[in-house]
RONUMI-110748 format. One record per residue (C-alpha): x, y, z; residue in one letter; residue number from 1. Coordinates in Angstrom, 2 decimals. Layout:
BEGIN
+---------+---------+---------+-----+-----+
:    east :   north :      up : res :   n :
+---------+---------+---------+-----+-----+
:       X :       Y :       Z :   A : NUM :
...
+---------+---------+---------+-----+-----+
This chain:
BEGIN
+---------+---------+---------+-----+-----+
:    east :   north :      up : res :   n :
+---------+---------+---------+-----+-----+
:   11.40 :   -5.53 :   15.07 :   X :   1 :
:    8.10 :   -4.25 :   13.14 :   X :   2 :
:    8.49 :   -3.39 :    9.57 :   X :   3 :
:    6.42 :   -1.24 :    7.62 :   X :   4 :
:    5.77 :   -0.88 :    3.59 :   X :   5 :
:    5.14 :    2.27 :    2.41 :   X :   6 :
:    3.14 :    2.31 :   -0.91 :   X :   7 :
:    3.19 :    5.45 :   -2.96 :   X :   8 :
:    0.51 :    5.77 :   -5.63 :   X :   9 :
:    1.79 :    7.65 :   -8.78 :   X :  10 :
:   -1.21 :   10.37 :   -9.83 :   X :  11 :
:   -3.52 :    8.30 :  -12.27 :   X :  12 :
:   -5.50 :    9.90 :  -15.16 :   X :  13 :
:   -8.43 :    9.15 :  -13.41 :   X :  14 :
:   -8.24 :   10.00 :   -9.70 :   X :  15 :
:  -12.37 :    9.27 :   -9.05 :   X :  16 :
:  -12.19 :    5.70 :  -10.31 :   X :  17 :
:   -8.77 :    4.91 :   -8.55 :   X :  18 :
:  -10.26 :    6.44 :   -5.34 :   X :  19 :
:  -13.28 :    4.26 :   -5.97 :   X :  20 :
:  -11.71 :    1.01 :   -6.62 :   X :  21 :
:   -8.81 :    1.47 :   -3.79 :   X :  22 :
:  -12.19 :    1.89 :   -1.50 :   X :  23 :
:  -14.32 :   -0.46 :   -2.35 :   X :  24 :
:  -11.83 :   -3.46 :   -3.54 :   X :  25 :
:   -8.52 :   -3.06 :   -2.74 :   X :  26 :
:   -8.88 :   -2.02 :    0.82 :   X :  27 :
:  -10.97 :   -5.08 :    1.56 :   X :  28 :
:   -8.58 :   -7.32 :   -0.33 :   X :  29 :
:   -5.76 :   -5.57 :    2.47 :   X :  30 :
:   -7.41 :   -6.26 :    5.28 :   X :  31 :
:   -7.51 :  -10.34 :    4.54 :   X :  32 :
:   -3.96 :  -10.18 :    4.10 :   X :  33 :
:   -2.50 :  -11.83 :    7.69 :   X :  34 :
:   -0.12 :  -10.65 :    9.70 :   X :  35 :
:   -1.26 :   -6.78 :    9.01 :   X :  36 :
:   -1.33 :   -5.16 :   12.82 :   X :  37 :
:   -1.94 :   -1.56 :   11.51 :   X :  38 :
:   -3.08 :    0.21 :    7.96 :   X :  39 :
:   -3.49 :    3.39 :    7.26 :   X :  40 :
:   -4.11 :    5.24 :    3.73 :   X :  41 :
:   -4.15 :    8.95 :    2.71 :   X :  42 :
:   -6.22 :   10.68 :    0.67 :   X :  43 :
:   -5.58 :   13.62 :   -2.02 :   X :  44 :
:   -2.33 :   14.53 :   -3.52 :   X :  45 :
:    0.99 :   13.67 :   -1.03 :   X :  46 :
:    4.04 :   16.62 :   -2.27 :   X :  47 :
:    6.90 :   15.16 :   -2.89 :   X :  48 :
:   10.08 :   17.10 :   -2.41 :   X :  49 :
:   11.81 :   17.15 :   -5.46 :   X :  50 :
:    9.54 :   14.97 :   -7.43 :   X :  51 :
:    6.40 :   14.91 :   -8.84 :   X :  52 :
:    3.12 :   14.42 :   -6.48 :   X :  53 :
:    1.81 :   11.38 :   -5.47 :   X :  54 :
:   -1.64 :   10.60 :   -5.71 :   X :  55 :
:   -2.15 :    8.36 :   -2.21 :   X :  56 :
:   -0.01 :    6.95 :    0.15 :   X :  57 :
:   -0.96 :    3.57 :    2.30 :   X :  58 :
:    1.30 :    2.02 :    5.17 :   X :  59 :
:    1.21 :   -1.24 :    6.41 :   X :  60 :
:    3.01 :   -2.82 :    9.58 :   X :  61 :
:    3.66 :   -5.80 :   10.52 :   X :  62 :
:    5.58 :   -7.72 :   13.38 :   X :  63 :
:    8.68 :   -8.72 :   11.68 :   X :  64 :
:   10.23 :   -9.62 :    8.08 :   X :  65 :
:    9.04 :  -13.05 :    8.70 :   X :  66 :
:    5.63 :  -12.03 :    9.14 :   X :  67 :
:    5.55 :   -9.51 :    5.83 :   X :  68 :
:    7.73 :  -12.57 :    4.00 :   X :  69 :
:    4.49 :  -14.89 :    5.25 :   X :  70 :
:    2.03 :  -12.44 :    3.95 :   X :  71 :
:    2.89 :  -11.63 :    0.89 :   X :  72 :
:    3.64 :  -14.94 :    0.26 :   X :  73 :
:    0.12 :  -15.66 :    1.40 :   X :  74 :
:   -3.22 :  -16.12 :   -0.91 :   X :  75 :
:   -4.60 :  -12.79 :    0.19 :   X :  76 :
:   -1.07 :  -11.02 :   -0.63 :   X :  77 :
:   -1.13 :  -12.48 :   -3.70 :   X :  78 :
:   -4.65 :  -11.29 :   -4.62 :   X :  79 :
:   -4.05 :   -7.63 :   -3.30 :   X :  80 :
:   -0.14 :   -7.66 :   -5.02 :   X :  81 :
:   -2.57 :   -8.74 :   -8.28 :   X :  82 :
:   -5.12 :   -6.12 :   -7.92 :   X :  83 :
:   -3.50 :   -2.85 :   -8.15 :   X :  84 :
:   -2.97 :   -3.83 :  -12.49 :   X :  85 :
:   -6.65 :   -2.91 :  -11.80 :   X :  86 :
:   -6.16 :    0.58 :  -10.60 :   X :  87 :
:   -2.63 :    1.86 :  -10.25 :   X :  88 :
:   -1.45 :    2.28 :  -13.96 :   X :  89 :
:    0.22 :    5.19 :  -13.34 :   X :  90 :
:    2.56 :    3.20 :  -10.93 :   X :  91 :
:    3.84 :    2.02 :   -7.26 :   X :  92 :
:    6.71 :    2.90 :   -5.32 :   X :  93 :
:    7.03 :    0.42 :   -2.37 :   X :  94 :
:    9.23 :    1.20 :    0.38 :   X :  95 :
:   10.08 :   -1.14 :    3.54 :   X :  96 :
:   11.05 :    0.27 :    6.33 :   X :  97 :
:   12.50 :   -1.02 :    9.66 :   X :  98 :
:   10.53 :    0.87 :   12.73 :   X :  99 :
:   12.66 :    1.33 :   15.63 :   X : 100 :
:   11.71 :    3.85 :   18.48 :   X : 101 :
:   13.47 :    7.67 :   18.50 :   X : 102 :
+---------+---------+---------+-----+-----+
């Protein structure tokens, strides 16, 4: 069964140099990390009902548990789990979620 995380970005103080860095060096550090069969990222403020805004929101899927265990687990999943001290301060929400079809 495919799994997804979800990975809310709390609004930083500095939205340009998050945008920047989550661009050019996180997203590359992502797309090393194996087992990833689809990413996608927003851009600009996500509302959150009853909460406060988040700044971005980025999904990754992968094939089963086993494959997200293997990949964070992994060199590259290290690295990217490492990077976001560089850019999200303001703090992550991570959310896994078990896909199944409506």
């Amino acid at each position: 069964m495919p799994v997804d995380i979800v990975v809310l970005y709390a609004t930083p103080a500095d939205p340009d140099a998050f945008d920047r860095h989550f661009r050019e060096l996180h997203v590359p550090l992502v797309r090393t990390i194996p087992g990833v069969i689809a990413f996608e990222a927003s851009h600009g403020p996500i509302a959150v009902e009853g909460g406060p805004p988040c700044h971005q929101m980025a999904r990754l899927r992968f094939a089963s548990h086993d494959d997200l265990a293997a990949a964070l687990d992994s060199p590259a999943g290290h690295a990217a789990r490492a990077d976001l001290a560089h850019f999200a301060q303001a703090g992550v929400t991570l959310i896994t979620v078990d896909v199944v079809a409506a």
